[in-house]
N, CA, C and O of each residue as an XYZ file, in Angstrom:
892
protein
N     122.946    130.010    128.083
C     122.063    129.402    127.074
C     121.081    128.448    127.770
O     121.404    127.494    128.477
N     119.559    128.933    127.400
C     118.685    127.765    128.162
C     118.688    126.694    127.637
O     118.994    126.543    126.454
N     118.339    125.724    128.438
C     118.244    123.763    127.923
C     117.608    123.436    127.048
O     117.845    122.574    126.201
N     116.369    124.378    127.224
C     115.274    124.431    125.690
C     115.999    124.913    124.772
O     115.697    124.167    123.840
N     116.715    125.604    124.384
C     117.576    125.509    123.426
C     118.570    124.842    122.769
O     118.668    124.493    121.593
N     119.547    124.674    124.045
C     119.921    123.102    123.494
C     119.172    121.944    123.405
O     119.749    121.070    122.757
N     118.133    121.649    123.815
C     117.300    120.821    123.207
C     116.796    120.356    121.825
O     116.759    119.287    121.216
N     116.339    121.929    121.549
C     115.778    122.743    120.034
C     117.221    122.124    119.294
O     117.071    121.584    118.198
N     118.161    122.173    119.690
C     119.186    122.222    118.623
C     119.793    120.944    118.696
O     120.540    120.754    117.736
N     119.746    120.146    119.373
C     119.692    118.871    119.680
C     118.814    118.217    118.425
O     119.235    117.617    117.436
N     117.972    118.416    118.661
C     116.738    117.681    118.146
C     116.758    117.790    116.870
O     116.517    116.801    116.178
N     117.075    119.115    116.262
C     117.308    119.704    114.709
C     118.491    118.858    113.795
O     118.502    118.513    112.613
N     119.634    118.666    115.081
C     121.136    118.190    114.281
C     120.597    116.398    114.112
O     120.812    115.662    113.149
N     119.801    116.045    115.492
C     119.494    114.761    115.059
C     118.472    114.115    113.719
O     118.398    113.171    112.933
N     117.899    115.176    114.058
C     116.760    114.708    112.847
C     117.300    115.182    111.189
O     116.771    114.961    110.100
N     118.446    115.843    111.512
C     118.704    116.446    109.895
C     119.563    115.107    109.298
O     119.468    114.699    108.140
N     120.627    114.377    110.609
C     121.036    113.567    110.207
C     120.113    112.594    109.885
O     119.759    112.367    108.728
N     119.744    112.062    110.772
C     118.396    110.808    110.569
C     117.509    110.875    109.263
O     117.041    109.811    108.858
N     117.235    112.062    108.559
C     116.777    112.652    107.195
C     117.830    112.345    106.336
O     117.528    112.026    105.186
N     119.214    112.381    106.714
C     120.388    112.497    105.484
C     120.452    110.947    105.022
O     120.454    110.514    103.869
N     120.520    110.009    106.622
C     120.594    108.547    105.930
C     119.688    108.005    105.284
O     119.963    107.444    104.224
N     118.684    108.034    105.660
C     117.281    107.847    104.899
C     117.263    108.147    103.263
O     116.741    107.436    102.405
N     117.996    109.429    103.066
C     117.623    109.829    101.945
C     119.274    109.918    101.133
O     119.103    109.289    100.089
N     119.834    110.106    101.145
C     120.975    109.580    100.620
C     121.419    109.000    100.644
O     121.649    108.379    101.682
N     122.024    108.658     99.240
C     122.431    106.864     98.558
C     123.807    107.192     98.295
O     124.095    106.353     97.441
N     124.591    107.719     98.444
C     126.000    107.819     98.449
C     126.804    108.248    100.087
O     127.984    107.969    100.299
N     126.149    108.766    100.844
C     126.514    108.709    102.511
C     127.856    109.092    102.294
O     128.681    108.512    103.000
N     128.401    110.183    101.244
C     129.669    110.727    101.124
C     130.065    111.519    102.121
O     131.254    111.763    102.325
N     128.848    112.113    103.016
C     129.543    113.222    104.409
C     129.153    112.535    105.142
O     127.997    112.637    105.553
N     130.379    111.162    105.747
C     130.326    110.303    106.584
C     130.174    110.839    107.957
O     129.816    109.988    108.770
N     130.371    112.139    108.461
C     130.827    112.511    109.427
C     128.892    112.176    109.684
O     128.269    111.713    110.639
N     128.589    112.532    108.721
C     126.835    112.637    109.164
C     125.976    111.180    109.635
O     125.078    110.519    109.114
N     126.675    111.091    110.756
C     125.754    109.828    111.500
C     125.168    109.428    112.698
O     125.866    109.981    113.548
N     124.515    108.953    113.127
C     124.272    109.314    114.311
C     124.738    109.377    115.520
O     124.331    110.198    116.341
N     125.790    108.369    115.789
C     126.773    108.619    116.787
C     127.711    109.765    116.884
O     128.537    109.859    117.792
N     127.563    110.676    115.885
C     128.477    111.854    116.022
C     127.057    113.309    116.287
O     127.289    114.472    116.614
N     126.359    112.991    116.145
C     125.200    113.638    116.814
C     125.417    114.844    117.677
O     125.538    116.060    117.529
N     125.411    113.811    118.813
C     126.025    114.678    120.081
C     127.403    115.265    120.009
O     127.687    115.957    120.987
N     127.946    115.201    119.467
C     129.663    116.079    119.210
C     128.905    117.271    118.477
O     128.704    118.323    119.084
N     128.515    117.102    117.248
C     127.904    117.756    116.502
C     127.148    119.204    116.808
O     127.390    120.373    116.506
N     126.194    118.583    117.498
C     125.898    119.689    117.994
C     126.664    120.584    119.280
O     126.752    121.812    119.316
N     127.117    119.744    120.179
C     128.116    120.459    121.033
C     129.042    121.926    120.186
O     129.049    123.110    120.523
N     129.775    121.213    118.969
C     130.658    121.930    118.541
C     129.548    123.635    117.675
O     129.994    124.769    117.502
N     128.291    123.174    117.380
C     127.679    124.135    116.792
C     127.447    125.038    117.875
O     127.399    126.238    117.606
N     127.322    124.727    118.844
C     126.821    125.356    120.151
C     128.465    126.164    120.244
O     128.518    127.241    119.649
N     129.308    125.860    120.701
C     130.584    126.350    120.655
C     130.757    127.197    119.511
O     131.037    128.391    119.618
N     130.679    126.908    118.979
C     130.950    127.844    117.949
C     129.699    128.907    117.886
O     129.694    130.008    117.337
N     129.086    128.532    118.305
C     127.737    129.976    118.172
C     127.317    129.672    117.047
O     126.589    130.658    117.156
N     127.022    129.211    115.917
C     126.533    128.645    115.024
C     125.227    128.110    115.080
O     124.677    127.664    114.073
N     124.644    128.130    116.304
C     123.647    127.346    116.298
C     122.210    128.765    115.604
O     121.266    128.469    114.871
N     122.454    129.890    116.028
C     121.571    130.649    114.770
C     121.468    130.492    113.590
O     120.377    130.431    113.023
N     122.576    130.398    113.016
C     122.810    130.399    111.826
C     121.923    128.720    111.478
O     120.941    128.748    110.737
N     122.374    127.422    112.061
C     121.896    126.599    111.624
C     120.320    126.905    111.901
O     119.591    126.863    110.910
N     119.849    127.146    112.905
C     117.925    127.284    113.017
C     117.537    127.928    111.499
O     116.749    127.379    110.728
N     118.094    128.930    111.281
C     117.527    130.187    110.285
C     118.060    129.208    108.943
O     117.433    129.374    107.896
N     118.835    128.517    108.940
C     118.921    127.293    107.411
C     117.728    126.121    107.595
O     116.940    125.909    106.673
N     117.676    125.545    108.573
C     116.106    124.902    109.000
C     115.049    125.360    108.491
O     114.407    125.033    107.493
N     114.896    126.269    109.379
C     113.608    127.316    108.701
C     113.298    127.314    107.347
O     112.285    127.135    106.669
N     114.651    127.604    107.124
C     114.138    128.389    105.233
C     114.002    126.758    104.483
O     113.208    126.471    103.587
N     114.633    126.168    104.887
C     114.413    124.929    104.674
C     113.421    123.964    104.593
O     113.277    123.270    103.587
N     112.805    123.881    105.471
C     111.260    123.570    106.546
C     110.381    124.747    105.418
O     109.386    124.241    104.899
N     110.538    125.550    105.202
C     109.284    126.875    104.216
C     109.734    126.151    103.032
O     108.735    125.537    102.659
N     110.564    125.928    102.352
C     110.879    125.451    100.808
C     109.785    124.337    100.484
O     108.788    124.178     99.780
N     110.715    123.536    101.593
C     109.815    121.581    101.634
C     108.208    121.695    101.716
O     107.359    120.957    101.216
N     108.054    122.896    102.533
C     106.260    122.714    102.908
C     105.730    123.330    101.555
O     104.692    122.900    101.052
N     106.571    124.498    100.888
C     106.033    124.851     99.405
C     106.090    123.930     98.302
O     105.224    123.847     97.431
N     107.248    123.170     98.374
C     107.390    122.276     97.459
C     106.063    121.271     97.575
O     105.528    120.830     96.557
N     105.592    120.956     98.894
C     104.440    119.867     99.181
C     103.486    120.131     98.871
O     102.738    119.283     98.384
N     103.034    121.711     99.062
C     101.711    122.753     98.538
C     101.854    122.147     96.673
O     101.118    121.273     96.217
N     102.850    122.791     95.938
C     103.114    122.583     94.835
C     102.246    121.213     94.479
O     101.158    121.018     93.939
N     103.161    120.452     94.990
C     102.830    119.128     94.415
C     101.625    118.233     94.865
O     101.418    117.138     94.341
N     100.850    118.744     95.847
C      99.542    118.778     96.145
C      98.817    119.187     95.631
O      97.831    118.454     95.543
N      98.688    120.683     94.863
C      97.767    120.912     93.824
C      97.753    120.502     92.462
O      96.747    120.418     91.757
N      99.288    120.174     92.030
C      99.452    119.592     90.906
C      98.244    118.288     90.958
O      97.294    118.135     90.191
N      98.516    117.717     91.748
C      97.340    116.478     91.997
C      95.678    116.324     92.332
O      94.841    115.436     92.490
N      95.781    117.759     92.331
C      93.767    117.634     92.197
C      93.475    117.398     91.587
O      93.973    117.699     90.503
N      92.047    116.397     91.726
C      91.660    116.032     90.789
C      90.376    117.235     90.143
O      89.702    117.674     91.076
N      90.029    117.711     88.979
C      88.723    118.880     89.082
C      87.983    118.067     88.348
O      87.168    118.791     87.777
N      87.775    116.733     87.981
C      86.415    116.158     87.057
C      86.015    115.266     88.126
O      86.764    114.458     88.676
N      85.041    115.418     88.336
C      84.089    114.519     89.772
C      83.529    113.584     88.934
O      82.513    113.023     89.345
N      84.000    113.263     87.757
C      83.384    111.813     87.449
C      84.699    110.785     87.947
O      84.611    109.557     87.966
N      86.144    111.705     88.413
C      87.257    110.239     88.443
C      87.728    110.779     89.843
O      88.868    110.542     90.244
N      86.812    111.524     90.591
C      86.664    111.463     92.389
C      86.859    110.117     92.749
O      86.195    109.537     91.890
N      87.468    109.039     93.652
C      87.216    108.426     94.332
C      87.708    108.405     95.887
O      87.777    107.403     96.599
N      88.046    109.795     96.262
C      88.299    109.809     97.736
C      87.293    110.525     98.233
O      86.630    111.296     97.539
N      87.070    110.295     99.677
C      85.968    111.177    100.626
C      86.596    112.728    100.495
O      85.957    113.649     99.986
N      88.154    112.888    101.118
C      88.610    114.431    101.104
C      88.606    114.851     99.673
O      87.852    115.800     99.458
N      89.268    114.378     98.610
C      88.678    114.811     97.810
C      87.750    115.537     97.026
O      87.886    116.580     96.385
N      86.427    114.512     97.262
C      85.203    115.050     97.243
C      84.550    116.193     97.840
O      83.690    116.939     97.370
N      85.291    116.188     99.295
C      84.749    117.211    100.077
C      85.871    118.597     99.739
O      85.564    119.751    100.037
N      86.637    118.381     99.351
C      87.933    119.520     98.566
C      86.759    119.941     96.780
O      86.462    121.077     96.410
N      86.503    119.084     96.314
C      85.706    120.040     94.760
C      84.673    120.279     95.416
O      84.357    121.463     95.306
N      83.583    119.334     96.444
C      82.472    120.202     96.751
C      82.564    121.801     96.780
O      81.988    122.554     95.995
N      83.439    122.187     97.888
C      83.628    123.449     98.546
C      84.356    124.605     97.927
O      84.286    125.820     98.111
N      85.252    123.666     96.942
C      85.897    124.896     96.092
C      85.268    124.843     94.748
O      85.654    125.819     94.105
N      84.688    124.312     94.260
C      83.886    124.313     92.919
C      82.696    124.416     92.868
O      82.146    125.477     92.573
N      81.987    123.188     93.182
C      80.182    123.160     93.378
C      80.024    124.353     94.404
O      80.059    125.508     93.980
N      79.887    124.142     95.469
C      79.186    125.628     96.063
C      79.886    127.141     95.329
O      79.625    128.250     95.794
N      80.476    127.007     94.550
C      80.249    128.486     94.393
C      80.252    128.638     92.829
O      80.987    129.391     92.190
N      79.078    127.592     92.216
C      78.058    127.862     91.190
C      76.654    127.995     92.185
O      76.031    127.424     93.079
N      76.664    129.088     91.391
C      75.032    129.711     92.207
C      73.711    128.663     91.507
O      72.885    128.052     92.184
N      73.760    128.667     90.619
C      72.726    127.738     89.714
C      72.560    126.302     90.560
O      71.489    125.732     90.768
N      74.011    125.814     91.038
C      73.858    124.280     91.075
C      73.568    124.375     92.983
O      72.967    123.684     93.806
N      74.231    125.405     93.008
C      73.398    125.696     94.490
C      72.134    125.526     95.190
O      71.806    124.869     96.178
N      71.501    126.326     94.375
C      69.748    126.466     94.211
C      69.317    125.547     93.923
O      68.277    125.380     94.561
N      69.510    124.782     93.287
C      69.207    123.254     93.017
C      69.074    122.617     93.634
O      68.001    122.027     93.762
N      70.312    122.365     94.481
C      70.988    121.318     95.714
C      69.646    122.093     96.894
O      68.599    121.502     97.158
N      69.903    123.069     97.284
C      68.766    123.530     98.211
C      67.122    123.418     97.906
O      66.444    122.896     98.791
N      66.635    123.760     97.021
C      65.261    123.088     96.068
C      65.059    121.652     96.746
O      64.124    121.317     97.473
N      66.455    120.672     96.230
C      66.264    119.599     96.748
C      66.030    119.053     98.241
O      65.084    118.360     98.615
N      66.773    119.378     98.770
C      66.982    119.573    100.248
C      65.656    119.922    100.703
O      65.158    119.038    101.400
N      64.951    120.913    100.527
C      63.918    121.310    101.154
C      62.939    120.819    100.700
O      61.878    120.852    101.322
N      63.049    120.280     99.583
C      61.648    119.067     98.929
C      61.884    117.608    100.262
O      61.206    117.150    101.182
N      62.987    117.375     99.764
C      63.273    115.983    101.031
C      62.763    116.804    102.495
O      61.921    116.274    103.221
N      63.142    117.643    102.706
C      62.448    118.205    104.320
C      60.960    118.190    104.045
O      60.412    117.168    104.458
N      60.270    118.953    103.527
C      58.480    119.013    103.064
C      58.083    117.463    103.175
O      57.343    116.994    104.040
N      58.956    116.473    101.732
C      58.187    115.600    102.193
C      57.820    114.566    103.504
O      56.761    113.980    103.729
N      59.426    114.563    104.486
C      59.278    113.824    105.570
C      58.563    114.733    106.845
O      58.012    114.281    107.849
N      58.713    115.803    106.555
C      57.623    116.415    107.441
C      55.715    116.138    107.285
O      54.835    115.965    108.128
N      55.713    116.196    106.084
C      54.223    115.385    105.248
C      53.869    114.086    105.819
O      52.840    113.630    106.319
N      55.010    113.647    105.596
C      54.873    112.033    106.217
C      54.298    111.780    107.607
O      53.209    111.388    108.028
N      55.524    112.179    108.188
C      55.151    112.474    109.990
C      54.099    112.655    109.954
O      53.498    111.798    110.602
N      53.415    113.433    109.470
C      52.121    114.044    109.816
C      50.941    113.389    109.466
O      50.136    113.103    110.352
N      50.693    113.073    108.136
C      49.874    111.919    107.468
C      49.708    110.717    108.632
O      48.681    110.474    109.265
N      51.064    110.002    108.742
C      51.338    109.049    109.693
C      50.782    109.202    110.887
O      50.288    108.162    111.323
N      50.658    110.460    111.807
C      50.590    110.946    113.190
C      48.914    111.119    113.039
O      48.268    111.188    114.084
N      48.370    111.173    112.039
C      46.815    111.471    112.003
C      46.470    110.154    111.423
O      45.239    110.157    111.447
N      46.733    109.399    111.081
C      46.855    108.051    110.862
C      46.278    107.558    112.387
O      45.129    107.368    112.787
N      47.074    107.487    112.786
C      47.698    106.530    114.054
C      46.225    107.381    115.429
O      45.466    106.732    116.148
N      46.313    108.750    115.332
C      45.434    109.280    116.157
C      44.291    108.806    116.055
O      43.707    108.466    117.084
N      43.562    108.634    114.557
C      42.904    108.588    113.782
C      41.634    107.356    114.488
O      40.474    107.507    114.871
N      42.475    106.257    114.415
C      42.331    105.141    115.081
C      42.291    104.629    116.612
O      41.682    103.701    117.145
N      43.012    105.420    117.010
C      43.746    105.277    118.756
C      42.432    105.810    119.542
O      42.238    105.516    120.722
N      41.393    106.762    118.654
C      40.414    107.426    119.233
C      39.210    106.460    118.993
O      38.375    106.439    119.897
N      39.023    105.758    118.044
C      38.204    104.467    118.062
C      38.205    103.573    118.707
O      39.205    102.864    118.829
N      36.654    103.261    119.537
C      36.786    101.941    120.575
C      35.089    101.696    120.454
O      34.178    102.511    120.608
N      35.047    100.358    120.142
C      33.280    100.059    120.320
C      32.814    100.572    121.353
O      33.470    100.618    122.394
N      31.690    101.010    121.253
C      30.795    101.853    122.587
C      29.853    100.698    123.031
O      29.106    100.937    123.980
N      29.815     99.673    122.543
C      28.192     99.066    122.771
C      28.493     98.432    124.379
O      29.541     97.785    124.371
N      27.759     98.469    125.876
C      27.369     98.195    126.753
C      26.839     98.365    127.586
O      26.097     99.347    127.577
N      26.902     97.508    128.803
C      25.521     97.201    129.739
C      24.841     96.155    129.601
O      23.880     96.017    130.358
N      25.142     95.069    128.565
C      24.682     93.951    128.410
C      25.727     92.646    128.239
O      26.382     92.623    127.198
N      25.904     91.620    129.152
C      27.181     90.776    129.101
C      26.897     90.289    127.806
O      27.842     90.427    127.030
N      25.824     89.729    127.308
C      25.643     89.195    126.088
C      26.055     90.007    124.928
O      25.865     89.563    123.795
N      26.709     91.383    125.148
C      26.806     92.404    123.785
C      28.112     92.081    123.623
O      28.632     92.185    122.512
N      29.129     91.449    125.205
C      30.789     91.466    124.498
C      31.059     90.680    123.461
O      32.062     91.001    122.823
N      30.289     89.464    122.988
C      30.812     89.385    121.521
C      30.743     90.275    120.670
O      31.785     90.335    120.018
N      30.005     90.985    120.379
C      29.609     92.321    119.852
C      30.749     93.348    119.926
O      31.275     93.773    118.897
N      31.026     93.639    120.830
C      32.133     94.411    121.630
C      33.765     93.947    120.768
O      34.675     94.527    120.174
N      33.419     92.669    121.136
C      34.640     92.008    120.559
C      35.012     91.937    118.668
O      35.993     92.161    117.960
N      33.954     91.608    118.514
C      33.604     91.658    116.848
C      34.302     93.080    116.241
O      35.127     93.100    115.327
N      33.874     94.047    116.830
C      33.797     95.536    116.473
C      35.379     95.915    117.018
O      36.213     96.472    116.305
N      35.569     95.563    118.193
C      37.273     95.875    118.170
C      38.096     95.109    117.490
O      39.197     95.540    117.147
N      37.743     94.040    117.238
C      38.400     93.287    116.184
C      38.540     93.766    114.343
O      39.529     93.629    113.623
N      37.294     94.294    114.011
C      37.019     94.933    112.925
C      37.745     96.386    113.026
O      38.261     96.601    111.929
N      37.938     97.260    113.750
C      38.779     98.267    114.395
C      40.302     97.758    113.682
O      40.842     98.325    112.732
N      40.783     96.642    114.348
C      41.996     96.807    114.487
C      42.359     96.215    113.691
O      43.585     96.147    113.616
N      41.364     95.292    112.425
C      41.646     95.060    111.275
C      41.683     96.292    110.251
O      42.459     96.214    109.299
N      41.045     97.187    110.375
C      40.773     98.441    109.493
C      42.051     98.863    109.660
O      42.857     98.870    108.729
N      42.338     99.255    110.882
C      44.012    100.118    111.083
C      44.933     99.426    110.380
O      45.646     99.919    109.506
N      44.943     98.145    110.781
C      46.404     97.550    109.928
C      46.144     97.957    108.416
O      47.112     98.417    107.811
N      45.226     97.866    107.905
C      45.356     97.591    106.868
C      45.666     98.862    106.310
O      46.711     99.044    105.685
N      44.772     99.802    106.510
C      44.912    101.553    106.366
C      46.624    101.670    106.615
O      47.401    101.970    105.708
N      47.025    101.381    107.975
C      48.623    101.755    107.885
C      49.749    100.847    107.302
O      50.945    101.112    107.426
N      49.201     99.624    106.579
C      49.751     98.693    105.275
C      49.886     99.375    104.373
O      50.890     99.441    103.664
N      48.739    100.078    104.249
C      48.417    101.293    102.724
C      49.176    101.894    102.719
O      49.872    101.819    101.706
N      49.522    102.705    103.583
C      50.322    104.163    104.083
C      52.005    103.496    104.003
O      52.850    104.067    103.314
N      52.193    102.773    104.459
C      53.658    102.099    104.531
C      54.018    102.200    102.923
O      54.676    102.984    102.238
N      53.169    100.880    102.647
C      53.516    100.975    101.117
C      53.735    102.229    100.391
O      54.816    102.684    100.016
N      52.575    102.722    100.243
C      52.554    104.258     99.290
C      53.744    104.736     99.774
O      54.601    104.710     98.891
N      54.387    105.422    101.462
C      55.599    105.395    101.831
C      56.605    105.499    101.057
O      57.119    106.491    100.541
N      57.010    103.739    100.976
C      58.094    103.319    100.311
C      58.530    103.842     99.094
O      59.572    104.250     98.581
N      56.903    103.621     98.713
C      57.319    103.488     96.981
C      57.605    104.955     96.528
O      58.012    105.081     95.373
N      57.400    106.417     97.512
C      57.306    107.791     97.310
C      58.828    107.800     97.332
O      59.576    108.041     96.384
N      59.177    107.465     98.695
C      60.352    107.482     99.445
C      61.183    106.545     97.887
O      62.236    107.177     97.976
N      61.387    105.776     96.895
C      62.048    105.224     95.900
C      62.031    106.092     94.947
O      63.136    106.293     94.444
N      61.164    106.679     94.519
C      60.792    108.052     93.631
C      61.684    108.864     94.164
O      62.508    109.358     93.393
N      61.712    109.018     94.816
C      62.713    110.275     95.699
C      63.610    110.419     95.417
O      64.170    111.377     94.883
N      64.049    109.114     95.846
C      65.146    108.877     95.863
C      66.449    109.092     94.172
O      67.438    109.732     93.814
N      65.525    108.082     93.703
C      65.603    107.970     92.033
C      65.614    109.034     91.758
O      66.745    109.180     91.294
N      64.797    110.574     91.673
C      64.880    111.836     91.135
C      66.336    112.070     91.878
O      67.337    112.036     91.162
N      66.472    112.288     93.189
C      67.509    112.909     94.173
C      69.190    112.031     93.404
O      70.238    112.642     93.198
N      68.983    110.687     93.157
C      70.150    110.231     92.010
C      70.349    111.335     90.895
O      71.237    112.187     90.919
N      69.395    111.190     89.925
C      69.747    111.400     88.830
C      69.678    113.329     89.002
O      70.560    113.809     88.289
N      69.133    114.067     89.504
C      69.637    115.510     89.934
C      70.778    115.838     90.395
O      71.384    116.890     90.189
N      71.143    114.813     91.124
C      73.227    115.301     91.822
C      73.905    114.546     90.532
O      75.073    114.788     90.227
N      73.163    113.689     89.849
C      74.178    112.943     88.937
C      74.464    114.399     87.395
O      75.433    114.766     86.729
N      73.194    114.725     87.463
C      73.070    115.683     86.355
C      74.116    117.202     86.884
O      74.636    117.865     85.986
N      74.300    117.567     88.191
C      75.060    118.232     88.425
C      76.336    118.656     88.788
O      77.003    119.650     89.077
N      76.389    116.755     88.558
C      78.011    116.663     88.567
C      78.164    116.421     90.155
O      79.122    117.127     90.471
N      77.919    116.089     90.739
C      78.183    115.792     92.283
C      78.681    114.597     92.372
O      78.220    113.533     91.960
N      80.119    114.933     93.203
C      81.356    113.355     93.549
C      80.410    112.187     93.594
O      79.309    112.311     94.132
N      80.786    111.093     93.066
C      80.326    109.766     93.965
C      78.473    109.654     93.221
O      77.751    108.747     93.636
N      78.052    110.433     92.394
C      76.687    110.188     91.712
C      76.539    110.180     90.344
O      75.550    109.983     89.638
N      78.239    110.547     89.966
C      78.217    110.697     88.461
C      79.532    110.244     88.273
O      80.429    111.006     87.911
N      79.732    108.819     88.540
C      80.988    108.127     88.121
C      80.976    107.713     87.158
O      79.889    107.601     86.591
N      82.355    107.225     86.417
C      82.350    107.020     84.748
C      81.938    105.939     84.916
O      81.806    105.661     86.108
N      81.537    104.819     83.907
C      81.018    103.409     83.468
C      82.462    102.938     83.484
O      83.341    103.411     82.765
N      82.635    101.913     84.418
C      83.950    100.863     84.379
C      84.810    101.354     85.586
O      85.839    100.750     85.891
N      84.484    102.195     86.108
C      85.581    102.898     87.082
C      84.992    101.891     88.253
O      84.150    101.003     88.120
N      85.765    102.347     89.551
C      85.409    101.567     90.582
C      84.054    101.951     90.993
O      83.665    103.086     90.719
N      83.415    101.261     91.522
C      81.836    101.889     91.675
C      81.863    102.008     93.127
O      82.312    101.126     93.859
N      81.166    103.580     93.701
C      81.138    104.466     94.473
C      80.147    103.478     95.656
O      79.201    102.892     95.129
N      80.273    103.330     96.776
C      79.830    102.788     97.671
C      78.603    103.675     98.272
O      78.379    104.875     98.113
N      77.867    102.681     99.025
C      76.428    103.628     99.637
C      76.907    104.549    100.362
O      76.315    105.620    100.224
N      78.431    104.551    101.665
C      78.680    105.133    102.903
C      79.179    106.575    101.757
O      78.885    107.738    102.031
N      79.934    106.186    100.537
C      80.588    107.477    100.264
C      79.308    108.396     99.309
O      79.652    109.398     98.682
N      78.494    108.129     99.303
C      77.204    109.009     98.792
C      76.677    109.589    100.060
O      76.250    110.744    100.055
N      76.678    108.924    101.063
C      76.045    109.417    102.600
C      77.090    110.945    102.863
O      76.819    112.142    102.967
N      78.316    110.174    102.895
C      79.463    111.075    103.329
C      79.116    112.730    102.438
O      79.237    113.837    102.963
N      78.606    112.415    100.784
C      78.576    113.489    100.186
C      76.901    113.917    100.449
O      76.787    115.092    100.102
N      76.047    113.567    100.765
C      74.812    114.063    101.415
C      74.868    114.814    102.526
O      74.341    115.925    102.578
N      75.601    114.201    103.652
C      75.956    114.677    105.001
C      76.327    115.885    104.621
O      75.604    116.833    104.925
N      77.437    116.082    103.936
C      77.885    117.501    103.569
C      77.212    118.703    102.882
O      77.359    119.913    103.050
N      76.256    117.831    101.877
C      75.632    118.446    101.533
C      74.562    119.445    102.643
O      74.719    120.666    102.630
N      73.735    118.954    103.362
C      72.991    119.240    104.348
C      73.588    119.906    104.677
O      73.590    121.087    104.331
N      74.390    119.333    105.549
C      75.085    120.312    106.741
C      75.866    122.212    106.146
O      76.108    123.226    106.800
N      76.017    121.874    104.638
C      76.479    122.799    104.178
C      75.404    123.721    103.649
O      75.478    124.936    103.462
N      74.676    123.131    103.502
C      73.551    124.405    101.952
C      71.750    124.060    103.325
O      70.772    124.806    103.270
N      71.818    123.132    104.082
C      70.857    122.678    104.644
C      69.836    123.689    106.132
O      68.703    123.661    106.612
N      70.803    124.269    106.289
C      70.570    124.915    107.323
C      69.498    126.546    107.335
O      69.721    127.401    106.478
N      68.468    126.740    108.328
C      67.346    127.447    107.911
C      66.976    127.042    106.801
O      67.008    127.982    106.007
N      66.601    126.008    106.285
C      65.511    125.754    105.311
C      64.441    125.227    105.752
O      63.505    124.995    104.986
């Protein structure tokens, strides 16, 4: 008999006991303790018994892990207004929301509006910025013109700020619109963490990120 086996069976007689005290409140099969451990298994080994005990483990070990399945689904939650865990959330995303086709198309619509517009942006911004960077007073050849010179780059670089003050702002306030529609669209579709009940615990910024992230990464890709 290899050592890994008595090991295996070692390890099984200890932990079944170590499980028995833990969990039984009458400790009526005294023999079951840990100092008798090592006898214990010796004598299973002797006796050849030690198959027989693995194959009661086993079926044992399959019961407990069904019983845990059981009582794990008993506990889903399926109304995403009384979600308040991350796995959770990411457990109805994947088995519920993605596979309504309607609320799908939606979620992607959205997604690719938020891509259009920060790509818009960049760009607006990047011709912005060029826009200006290519402006420089021309006037010289005369020392007496650098006030002149100066006046005009000064007027330059007052124009820019102010032009990309404009642009910031308008920005923001698009980027709040956005945002505000992008609320009330996941809220209207039932999405974890955007459509919580009134009085419940209220859903934090990181766990809306957590359900965005997923979102993207899930419905986001080639768009």
């Amino acid at each position: 008999m290899s050592d890994s086996h008595t090991k295996q069976v070692n390890s099984a007689v200890s932990h079944t006991i170590a499980n028995y005290q833990l969990t039984s409140k009458s400790k009526s099969l005294r023999r079951l303790s840990p100092k008798n451990s090592e006898k214990i298994s010796r004598v299973i080994l002797e006796q050849k018994q030690d198959k027989h005990l693995m194959e009661l483990i086993k079926k044992r070990d399959y019961y407990t892990r069904k019983i845990h399945e059981l009582l794990n689904e008993s506990g889903e939650e399926l109304n995403p207004q009384l979600i308040e865990d991350e796995a959770e959330a990411e457990h109805y995303i994947r088995k519920i929301l993605l596979k309504d086709h309607d609320k799908v198309h939606q979620i992607k619509s959205l997604i690719q509006k938020h891509k259009h517009f920060q790509e818009a942006s960049a760009r607006e911004q990047d011709e912005l910025l060029r826009k200006y960077s290519g402006k420089r007073s021309s006037i010289s050849g005369l020392k007496k013109l650098d006030s002149m010179n100066a006046a005009a780059d000064a007027k330059l670089k007052s124009e820019r700020e102010e032009q990309l003050s404009k642009f910031y702002t308008n920005l923001l306030q698009r980027q709040t619109d956005y945002s505000l529609e992008s609320e009330n669209i996941l809220r209207y579709l039932q999405v974890p963490f955007f459509n919580s009940l009134p009085g419940r615990r209220q859903t934090s910024s990181k766990q809306k990120m957590f359900v965005l992230d997923l979102l993207y990464k899930t419905l986001g890709g080639g768009l």
